[in-house]
TIFIFI-924772 format. One line per 4 residues: their letters; for each residue x, y, z of C-alpha. Coordinates in nm, 4 decimals. Layout:
<rs>
A> X Y Z  ...
</rs>
This chain:
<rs>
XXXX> 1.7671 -1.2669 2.6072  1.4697 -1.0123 2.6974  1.7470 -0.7452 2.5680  1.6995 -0.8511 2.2371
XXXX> 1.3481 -0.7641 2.2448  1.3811 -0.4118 2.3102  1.3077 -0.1485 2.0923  1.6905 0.0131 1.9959
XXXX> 1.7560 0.3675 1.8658  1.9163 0.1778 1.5715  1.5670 0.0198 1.5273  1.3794 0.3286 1.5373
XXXX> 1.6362 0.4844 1.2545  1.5705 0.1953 1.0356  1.2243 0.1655 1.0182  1.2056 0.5660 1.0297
XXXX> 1.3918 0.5788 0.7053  1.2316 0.2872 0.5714  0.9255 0.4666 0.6021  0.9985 0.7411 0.4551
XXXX> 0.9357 0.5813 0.1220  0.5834 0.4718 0.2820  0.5627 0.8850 0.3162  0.6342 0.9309 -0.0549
XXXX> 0.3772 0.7051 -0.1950  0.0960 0.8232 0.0845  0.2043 1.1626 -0.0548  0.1643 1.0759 -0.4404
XXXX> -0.2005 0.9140 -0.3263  -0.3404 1.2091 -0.1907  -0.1523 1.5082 -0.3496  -0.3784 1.4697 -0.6888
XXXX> -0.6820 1.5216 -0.4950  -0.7376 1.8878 -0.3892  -0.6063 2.1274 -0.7139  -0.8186 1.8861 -0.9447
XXXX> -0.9701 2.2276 -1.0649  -0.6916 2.4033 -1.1214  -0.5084 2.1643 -1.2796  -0.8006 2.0778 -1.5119
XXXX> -0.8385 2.4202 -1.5942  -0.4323 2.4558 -1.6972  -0.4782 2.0745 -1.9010  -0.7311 2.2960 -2.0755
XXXX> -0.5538 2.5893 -2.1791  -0.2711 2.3626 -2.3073  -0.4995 2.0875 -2.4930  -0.6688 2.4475 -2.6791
XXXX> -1.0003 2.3842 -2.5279  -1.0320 2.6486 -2.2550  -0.9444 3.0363 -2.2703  -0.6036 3.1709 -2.2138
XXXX> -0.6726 3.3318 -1.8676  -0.6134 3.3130 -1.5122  -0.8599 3.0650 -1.2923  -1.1211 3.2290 -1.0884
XXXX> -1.1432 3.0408 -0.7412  -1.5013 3.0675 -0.5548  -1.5142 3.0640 -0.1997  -1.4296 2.7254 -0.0995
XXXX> -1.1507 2.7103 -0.3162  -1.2289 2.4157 -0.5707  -1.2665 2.6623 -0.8406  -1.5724 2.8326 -1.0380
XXXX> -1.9066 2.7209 -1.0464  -2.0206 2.3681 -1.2191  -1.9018 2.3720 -1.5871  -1.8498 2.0910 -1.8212
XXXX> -1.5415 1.9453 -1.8087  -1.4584 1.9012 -2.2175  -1.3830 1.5145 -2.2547  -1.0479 1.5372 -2.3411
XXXX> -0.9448 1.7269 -2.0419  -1.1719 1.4251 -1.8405  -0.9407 1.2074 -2.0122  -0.6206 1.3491 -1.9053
XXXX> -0.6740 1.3877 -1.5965  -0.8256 1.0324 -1.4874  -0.4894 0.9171 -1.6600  -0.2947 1.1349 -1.4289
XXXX> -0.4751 0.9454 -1.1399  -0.4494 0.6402 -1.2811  -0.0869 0.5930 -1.4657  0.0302 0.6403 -1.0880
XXXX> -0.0741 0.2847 -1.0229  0.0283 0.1317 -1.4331  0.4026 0.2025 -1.3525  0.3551 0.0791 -0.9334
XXXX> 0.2055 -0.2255 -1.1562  0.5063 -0.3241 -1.3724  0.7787 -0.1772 -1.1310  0.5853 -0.4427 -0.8193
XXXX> 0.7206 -0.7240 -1.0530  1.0970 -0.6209 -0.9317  1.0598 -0.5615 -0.5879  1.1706 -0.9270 -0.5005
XXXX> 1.4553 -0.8732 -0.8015  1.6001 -0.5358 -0.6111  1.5633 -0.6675 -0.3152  1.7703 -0.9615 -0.3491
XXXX> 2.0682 -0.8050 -0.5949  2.2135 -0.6077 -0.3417  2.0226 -0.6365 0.0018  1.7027 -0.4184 0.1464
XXXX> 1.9114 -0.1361 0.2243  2.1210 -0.0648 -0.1190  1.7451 -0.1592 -0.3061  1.5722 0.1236 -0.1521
XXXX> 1.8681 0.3541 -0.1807  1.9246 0.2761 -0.5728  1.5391 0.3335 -0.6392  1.5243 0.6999 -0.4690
XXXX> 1.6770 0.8004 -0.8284  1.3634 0.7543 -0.9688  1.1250 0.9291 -0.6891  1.3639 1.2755 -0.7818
XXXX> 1.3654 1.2264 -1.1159  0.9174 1.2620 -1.1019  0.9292 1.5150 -0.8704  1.1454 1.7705 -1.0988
XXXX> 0.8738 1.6655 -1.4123  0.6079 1.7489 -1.2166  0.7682 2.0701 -1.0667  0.8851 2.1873 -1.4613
XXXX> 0.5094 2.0871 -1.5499  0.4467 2.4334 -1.6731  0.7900 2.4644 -1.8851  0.5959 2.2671 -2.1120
XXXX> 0.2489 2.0770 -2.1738  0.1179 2.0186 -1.8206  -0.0932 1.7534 -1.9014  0.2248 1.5695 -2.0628
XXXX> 0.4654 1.6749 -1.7459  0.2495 1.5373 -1.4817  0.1473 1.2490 -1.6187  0.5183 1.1534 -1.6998
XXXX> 0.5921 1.2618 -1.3936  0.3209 1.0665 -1.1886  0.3706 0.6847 -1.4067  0.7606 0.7346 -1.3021
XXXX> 0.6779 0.8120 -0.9072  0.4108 0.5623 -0.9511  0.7485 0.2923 -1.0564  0.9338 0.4308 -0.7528
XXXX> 0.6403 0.3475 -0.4983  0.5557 -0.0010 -0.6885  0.9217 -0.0583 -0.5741  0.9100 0.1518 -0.2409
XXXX> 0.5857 -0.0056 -0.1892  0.7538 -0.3772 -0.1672  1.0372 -0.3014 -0.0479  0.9622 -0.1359 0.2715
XXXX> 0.7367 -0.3736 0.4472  1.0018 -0.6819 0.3396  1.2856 -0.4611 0.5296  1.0636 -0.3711 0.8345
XXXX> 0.9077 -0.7479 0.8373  1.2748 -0.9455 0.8471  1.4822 -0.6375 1.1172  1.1047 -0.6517 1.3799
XXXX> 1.1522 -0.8774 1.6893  0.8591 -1.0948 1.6676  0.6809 -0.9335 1.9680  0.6604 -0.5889 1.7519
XXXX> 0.6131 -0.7258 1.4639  0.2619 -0.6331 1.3750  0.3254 -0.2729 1.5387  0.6472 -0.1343 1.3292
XXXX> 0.4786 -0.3416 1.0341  0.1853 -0.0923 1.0704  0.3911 0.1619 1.0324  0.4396 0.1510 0.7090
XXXX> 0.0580 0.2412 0.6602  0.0874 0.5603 0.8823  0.3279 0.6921 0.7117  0.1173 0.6453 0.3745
XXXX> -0.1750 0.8109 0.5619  0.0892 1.0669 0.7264  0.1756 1.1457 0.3532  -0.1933 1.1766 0.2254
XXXX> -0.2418 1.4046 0.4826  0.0498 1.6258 0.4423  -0.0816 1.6564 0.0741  -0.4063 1.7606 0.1840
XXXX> -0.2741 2.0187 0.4030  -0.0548 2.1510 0.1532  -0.3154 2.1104 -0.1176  -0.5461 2.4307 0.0511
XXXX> -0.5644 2.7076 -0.2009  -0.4457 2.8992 0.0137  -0.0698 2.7060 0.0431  0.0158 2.5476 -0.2935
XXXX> -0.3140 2.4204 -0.4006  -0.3300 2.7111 -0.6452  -0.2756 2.8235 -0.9599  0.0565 2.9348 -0.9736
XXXX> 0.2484 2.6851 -0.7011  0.0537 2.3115 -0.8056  0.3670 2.2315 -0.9771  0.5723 2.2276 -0.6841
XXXX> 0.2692 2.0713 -0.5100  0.2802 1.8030 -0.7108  0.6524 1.8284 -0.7019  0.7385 1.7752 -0.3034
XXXX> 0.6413 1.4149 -0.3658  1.0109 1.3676 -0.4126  1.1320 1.5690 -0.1259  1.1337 1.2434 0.1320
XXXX> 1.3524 1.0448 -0.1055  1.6597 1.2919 -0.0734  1.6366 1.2332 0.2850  1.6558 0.8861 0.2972
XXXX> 1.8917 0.8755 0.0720  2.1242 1.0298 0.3449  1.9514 0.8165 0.6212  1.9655 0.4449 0.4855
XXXX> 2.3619 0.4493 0.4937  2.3239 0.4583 0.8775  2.1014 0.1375 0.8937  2.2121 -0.2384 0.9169
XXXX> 2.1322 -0.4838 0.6238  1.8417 -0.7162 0.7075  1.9854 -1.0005 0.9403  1.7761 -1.2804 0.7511
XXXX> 1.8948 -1.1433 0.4156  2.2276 -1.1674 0.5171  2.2256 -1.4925 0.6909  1.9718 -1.6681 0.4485
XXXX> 2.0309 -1.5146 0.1084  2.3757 -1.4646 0.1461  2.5163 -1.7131 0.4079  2.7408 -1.4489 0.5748
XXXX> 2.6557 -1.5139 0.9516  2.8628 -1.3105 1.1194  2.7328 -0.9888 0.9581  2.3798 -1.1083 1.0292
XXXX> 2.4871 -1.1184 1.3542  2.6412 -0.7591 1.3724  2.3179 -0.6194 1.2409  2.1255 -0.8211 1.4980
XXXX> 2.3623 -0.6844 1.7706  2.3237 -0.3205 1.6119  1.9264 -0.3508 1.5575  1.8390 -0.5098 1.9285
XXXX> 2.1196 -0.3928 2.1276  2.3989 -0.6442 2.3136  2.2070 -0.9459 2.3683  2.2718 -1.3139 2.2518
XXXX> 2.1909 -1.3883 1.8954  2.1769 -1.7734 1.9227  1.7933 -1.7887 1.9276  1.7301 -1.5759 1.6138
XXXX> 2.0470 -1.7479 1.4786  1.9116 -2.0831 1.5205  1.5672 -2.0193 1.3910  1.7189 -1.8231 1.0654
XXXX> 1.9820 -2.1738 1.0106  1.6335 -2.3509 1.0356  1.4849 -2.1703 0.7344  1.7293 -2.1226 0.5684
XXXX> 1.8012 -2.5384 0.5501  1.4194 -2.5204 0.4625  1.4865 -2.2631 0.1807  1.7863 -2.4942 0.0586
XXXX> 1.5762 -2.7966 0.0288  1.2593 -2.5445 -0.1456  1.5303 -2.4519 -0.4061  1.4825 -2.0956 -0.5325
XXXX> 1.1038 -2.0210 -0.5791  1.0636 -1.7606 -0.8900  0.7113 -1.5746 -0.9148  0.6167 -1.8500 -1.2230
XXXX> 0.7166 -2.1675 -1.0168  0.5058 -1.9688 -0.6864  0.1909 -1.9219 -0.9079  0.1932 -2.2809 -1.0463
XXXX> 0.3052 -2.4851 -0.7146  0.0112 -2.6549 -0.5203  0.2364 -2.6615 -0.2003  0.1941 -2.2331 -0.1348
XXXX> -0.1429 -2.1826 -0.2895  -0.3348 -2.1501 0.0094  -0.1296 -1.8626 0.1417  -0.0553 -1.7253 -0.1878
XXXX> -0.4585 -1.7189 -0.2306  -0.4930 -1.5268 0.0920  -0.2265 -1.3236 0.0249  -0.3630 -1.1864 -0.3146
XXXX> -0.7615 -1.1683 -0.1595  -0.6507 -0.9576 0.1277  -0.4640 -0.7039 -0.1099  -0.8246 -0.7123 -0.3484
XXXX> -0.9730 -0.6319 -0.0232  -0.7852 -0.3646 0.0514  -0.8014 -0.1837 -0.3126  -1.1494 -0.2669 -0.4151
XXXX> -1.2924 -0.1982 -0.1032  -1.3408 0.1238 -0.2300  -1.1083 0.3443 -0.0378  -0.9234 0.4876 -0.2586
XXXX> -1.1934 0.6073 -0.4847  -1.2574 0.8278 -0.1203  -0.8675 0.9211 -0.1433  -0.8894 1.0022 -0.5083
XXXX> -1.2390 1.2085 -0.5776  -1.3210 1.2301 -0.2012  -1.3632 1.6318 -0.2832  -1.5879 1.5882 -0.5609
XXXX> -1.8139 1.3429 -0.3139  -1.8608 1.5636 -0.0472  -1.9408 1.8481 -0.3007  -2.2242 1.5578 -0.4391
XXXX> -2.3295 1.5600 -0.1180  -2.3873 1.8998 -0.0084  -2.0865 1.9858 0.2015  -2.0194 2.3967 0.1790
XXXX> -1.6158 2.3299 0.2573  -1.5734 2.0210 0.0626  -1.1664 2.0496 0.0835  -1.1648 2.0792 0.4760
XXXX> -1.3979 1.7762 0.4810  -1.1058 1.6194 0.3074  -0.8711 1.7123 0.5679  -1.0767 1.5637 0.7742
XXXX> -1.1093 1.2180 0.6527  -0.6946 1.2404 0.6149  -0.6663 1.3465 1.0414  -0.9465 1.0761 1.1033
XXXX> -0.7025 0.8239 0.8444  -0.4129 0.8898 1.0511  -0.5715 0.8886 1.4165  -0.7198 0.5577 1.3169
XXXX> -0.3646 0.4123 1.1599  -0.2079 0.5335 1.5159  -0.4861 0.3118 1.6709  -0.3897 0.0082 1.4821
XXXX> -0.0469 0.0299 1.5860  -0.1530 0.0191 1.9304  -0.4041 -0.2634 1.8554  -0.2552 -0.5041 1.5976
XXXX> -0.0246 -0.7036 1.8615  -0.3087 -0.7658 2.1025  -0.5808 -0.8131 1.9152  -0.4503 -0.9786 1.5941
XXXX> -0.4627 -0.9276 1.2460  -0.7582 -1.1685 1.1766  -0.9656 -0.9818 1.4079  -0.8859 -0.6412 1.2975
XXXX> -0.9358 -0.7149 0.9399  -1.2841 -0.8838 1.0288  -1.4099 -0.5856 1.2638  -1.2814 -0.3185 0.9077
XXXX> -1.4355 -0.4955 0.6680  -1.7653 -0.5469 0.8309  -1.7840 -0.1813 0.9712  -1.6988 -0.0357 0.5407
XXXX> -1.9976 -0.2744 0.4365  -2.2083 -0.0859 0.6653  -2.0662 0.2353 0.6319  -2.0949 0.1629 0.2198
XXXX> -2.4613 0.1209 0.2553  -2.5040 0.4410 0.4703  -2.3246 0.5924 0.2219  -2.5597 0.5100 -0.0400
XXXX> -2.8570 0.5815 0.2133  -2.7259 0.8956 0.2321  -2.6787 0.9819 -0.1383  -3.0003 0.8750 -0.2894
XXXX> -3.2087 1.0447 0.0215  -3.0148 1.3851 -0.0053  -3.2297 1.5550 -0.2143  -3.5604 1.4878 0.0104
XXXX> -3.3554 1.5191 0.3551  -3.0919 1.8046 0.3956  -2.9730 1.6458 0.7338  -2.8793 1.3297 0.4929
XXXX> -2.5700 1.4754 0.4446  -2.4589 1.4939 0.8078  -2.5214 1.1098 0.7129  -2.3051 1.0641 0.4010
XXXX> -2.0360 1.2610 0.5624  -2.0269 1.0346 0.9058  -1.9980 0.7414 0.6936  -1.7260 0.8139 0.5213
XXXX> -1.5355 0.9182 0.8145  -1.6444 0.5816 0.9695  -1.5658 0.4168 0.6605  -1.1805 0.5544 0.6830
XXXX> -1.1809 0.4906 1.0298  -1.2534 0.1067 0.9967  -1.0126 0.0722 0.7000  -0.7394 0.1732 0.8997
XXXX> -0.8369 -0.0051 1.1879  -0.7206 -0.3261 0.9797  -0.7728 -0.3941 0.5912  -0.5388 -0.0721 0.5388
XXXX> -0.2315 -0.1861 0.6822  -0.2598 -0.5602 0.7532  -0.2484 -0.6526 0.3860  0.0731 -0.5061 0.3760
XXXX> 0.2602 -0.6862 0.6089  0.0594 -1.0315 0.6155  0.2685 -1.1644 0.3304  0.5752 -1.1369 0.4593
XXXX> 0.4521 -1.3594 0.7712  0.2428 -1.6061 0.5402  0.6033 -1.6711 0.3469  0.9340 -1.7970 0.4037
XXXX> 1.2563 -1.6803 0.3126  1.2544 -1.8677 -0.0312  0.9300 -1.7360 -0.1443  0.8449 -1.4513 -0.0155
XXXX> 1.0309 -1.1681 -0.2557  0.7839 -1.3383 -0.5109  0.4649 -1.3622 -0.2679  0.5514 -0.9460 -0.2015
XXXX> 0.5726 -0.9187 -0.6103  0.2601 -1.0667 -0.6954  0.0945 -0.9271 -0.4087  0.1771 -0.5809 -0.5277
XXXX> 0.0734 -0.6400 -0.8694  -0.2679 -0.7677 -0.7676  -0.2908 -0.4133 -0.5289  -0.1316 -0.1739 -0.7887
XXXX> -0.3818 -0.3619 -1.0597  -0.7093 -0.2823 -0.8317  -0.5672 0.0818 -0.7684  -0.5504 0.1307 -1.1326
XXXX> -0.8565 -0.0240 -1.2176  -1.0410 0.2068 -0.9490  -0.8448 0.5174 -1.0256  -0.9402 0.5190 -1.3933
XXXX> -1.3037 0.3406 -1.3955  -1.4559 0.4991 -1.0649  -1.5396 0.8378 -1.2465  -1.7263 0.6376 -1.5549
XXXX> -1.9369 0.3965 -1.2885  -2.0423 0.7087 -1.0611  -2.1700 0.8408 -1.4048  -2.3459 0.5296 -1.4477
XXXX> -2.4617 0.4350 -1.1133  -2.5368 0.7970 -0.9712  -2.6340 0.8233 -0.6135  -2.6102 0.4089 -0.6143
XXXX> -2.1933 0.3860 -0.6239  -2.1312 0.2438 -0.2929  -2.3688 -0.0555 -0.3510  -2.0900 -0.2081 -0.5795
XXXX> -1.8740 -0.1931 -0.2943  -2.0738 -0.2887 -0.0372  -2.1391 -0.6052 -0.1909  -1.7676 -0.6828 -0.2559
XXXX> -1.6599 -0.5761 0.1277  -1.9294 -0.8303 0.2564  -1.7808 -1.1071 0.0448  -1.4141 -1.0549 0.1843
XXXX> -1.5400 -1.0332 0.5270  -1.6622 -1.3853 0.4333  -1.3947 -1.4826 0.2770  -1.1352 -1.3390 0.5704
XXXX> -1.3685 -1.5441 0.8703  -1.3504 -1.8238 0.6519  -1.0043 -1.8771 0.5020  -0.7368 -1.6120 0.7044
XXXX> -0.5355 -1.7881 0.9621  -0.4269 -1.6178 1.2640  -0.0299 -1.4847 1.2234  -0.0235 -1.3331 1.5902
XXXX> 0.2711 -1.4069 1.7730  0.3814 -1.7056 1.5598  0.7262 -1.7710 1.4208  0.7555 -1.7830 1.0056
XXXX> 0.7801 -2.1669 1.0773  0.4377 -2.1840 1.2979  0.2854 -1.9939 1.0196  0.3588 -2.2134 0.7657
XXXX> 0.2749 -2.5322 0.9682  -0.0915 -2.3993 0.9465  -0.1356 -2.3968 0.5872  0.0789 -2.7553 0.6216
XXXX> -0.1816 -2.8761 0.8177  -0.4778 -2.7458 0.6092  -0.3534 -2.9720 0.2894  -0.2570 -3.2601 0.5253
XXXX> -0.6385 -3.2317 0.5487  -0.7107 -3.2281 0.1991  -0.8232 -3.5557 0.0702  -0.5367 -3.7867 -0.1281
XXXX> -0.2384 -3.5712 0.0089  0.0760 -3.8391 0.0404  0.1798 -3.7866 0.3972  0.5552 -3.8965 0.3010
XXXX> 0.5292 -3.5967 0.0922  0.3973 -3.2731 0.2308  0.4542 -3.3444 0.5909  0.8803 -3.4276 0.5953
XXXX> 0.9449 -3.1384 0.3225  1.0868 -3.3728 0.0859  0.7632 -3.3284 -0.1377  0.8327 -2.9909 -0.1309
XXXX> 1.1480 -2.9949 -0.3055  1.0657 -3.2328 -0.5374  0.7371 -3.0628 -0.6887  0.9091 -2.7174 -0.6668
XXXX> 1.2367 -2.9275 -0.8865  0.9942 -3.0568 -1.0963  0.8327 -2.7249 -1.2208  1.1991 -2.5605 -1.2530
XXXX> 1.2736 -2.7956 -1.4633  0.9715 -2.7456 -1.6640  0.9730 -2.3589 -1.6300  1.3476 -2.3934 -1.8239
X> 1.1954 -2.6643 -2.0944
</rs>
């Protein structure tokens, strides 16, 4: 039996290539960060607004002194941030459809069409109107990594032996901050941050999809999707055998016969039937605050602009302060993996959340007392590397994973679909609004989010169960328990399962009416 909990090269392969779609969308984050210049200056020569002539870098290589940026070309360009997370918004609606029509595996390989297709838009960008190339470009990678983006934790979640499962789950958020990183590097002026190679910048996003696509035919189908979607036991057994060596399955068979008789009496559980049944809404609710957490903790507005904020705040090299945060993002990712299996994911996401408020209201310290103190830079720029450093250490990658561990079988590819909606949503709203409120609130930004990390730190001491080292039925025996609790729960009902499948009948039948 202690076989079977070994980590396999078969294992590593799998969640390798997995990741690699984790790499893609970490890429697409970042990669629209450092040639904002540039590219604003080319969106301006196409849109008629700007002269036709070649951009003049200055010395740190974010382009010519301070001009004003004609409102059109602002336009533009927050939508090429922002449609990213529209199509990651309608495409995290499928994820649970994909998934399930012809296994993990086959799901991730059919969507790498798309992540090729953006890349070659975004690498023809200048063949035609920039502006109109990358942002076609960027809403169609944005619909691969909605997909990717559900997808890859549900693959890694249901092939991880339970003692790894928070560790290879994190690893799907290092190889998002591996990605932002990789863009950062690439994105010096110097490389292809410049003005003639930003459209194959812009245009590598795709690169990690061609080789995954020769990868994922070497790696076994999910066990629990075969045995629980698809009732074919012996091949979930053969993928067992291939992902944890030769060992006996019996355990892991037993426990996946288990939910899948609980899935069977749950009949199937569609994203309308999750959203209106009483008997998830507890995890469902934690599920969807812990993704808010993660986007509108203000992170990605760092990710995004985190160029133009170390500019605001007096940093000479503002693009190798960027690098910095994305070395510090990854360091901090690597410690989480090492972390997330001891310590637990309550505790981790408590100890990030806290540690951003604080760093949030340095931040703004920092900001509003820069023109009276020079040295208040050296204190805006150590809180946001502190801030990156505590999102990592648990509201980055916990969110991610979490809902695959809240959920069973039955619900789950619907839990991972709204989930992603509610992230992609926040992403969007922050990518396209965060330029507008740091013209409205100045120097005062971070306040907004300061306030809204200290009310999910509340929230995640108050309501987040421990998922450490519990089996997907021990999980779900928690929230059981909590609306046992809740005053006027039938015990007949909620506590033998049978109240389960009648509500759940009940609102399929009233979902088809």
């Amino acid at each position: 039996m202690e076989s079977g909990k070994q980590l396999t090269g078969t294992l590593a392969l799998a969640v390798f290539s997995a990741v690699l779609g984790s790499l893609q969308y970490g890429y697409s984050l970042g990669v629209i960060n450092a040639p904002q210049k540039v590219i604003e200056q080319h969106y301006g020569r196409s849109l008629g607004v700007l002269p036709e002539e070649p951009l003049l870098l200055s010395e740190n290589g974010t382009g010519t002194e301070k001009q004003e940026v004609h409102p059109s070309v602002v336009m533009y360009w927050s939508l090429s941030v922002s449609i990213f997370s529209i199509g990651g918004v309608v495409s995290s609606f499928l994820v649970g459809f994909i998934g399930d029509l012809r296994g993990r595996v086959k799901g991730m390989l059919m969507v790498n069409v798309l992540a090729v297709v953006a890349g070659l838009l975004m690498v023809m960008a200048k063949m035609w109107k920039p502006h109109v190339m990358v942002i076609a470009g960027r809403c169609v990678m944005g619909f691969y990594c909605g997909l990717s983006s559900g997808l890859v934790p549900m693959y890694i979640g249901e092939i991880a032996p339970m003692a790894y499962r928070g560790a290879l789950g994190t690893l799907h958020q290092l190889a998002i901050v591996t990605g932002i990183l990789l863009s950062q590097v690439l994105g010096l002026e110097f490389l292809l941050g410049n003005d003639y190679y930003w459209p194959l910048l812009l245009g590598l996003s795709g690169a990690p999809a061609v080789l995954q696509s020769l990868l994922l035919p070497l790696c076994p189908e999910s066990p629990r999707y075969l045995y629980i979607k698809r009732g074919m036991v012996e091949e979930a057994k053969k993928s067992l055998r291939h992902l944890k060596g030769e060992y006996d399955p019996s355990a892991d068979l037993e426990e996946m016969r288990r939910e899948k008789e609980e899935v069977e009496k749950e009949a199937q559980v569609s994203i309308a039937i999750l959203v209106r049944s009483s008997l998830y809404r507890q995890q469902l609710f934690v599920a969807l605050m812990m993704h808010l957490s993660q986007q509108l903790s203000g992170i990605n507005a760092i990710f995004y602009y985190s160029t133009a904020i170390f500019e605001r705040a007096g940093v000479t090299q503002p693009v190798y302060a960027t690098i910095g945060v994305g070395v510090i993002n990854t360091a901090f990712t690597m410690v989480s993996v090492a972390l997330v299996d001891r310590a637990g994911r309550r505790t981790l996401t408590l100890i990030g959340l806290g540690g951003m408020c604080i760093c949030a209201v340095a931040m703004t310290v920092g900001l509003v007392y820069l023109s009276v103190y020079s040295w208040m830079s050296y204190v805006s720029m150590l809180a946001i590397f502190l801030f990156v450093c505590f999102f990592e250490i648990g509201p980055g990658p916990i969110p991610w994973f979490i809902v695959a561990e809240l959920f069973s079988q039955g619900p789950r590819p619907a839990a991972i679909a709204l989930a992603g909606c509610t992230n992609w949503t926040s992403n969007f709203i922050i990518g396209m609004t965060f330029p507008y409120i740091e013209a409205l609130c100045g120097s005062y930004v971070f306040t907004l989010f300061a306030v809204l990390l200290f009310g999910f730190t509340v929230f995640t001491y108050l309501r987040v169960p421990e998922t450490k080292g519990k089996t997907f039925e021990e999980i779900a025996a928690v929230f059981k328990k909590g609306r046992k609790q809740t005053p006027g729960t039938k015990k007949t009902g909620t506590e033998t399962g049978t109240g389960t499948s009648t509500e759940l009948e009940q609102l399929k039948s009233d979902s088809h009416a």
